[in-house]
C-alpha positions as CSV (number, residue, x, y, z in Angstrom):
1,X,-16.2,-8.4,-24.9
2,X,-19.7,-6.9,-23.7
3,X,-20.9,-7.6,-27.0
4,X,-19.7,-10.9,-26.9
5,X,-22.0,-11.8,-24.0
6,X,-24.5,-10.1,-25.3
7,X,-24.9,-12.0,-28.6
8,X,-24.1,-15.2,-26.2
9,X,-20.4,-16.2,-27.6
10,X,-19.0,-16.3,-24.1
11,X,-20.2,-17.3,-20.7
12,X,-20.7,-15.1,-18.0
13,X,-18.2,-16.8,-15.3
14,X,-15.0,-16.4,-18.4
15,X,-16.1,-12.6,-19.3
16,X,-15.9,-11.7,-15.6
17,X,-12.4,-13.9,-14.9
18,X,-11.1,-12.2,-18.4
19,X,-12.2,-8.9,-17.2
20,X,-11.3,-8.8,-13.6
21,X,-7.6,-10.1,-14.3
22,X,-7.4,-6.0,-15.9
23,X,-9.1,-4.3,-13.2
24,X,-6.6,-3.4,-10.6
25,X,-4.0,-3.0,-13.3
26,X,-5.8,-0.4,-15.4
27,X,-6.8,1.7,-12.0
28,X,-2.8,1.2,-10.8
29,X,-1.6,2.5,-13.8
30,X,-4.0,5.3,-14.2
31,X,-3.3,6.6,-10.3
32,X,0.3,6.2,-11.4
33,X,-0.1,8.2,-14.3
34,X,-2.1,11.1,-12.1
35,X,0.9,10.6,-9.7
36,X,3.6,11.5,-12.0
37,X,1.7,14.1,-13.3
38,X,1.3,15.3,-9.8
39,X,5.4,15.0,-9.1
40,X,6.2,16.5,-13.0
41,X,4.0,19.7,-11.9
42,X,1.9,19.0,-15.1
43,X,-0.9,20.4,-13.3
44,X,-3.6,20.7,-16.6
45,X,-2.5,17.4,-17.1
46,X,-3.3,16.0,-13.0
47,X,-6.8,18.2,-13.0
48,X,-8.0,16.3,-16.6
49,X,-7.3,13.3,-14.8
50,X,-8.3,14.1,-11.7
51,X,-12.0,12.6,-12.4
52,X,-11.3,9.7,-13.1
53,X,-8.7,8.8,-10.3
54,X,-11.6,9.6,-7.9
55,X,-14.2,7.7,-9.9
56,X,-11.8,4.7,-9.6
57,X,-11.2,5.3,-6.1
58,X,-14.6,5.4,-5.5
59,X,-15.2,2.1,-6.8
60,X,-13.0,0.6,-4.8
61,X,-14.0,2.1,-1.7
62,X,-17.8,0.7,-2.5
63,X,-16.4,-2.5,-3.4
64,X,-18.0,-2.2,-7.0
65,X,-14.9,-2.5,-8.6
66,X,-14.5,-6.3,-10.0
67,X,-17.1,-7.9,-12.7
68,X,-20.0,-10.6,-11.1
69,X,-20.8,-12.8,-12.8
70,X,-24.2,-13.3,-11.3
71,X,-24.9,-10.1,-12.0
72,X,-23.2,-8.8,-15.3
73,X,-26.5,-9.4,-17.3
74,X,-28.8,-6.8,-15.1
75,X,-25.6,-4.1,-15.1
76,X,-24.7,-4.8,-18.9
77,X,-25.5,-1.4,-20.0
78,X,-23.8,0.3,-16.9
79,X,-20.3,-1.6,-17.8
80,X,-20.8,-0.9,-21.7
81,X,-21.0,2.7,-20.8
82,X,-18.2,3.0,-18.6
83,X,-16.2,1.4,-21.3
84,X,-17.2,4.0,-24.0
85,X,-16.8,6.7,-21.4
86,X,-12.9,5.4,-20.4
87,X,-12.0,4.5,-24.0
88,X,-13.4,8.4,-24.7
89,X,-11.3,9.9,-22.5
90,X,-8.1,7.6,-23.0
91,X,-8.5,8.9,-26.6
92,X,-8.8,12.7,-25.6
């Protein structure tokens, strides 16, 4: 999708709605995931996950959490990263 914008096939306003329709929902089910990892005693599996609840958390508590449209051009290569970086560990 990132690349999409980049090459200018989508507008910024309908990346950001696309994108911020999957926010919440991908940070629910990944604290929901830790939880039940947390209630199953899979400890290894809580602590690898661990990171990235907080990092999620984190984002929510700094209200940098949803996509702005106004600004997805100057934070472009922030987003792409986090991207690779989640898709990296959702693979491990």
């Amino acid at each position: 999708m990132f690349s999409d914008l980049e090459c200018d096939y989508i507008n910024p306003i309908d990346l950001c709605n696309k994108l911020n329709q999957f926010v919440l929902p991908e940070m629910g089910a990944q604290a929901f995931l830790f939880a039940m990892f947390l209630i199953n005693g899979s400890w290894l599996a809580a602590l690898l996950n661990l990171p990235l609840v907080v990092f999620n958390v984190q984002k929510v508590t700094n209200n940098r959490h949803m996509y702005d449209a106004t600004e997805i051009f100057r934070t472009l290569s922030i987003h792409k990263k986090e991207c690779f970086f989640k898709l990296a560990f959702y693979l491990l």
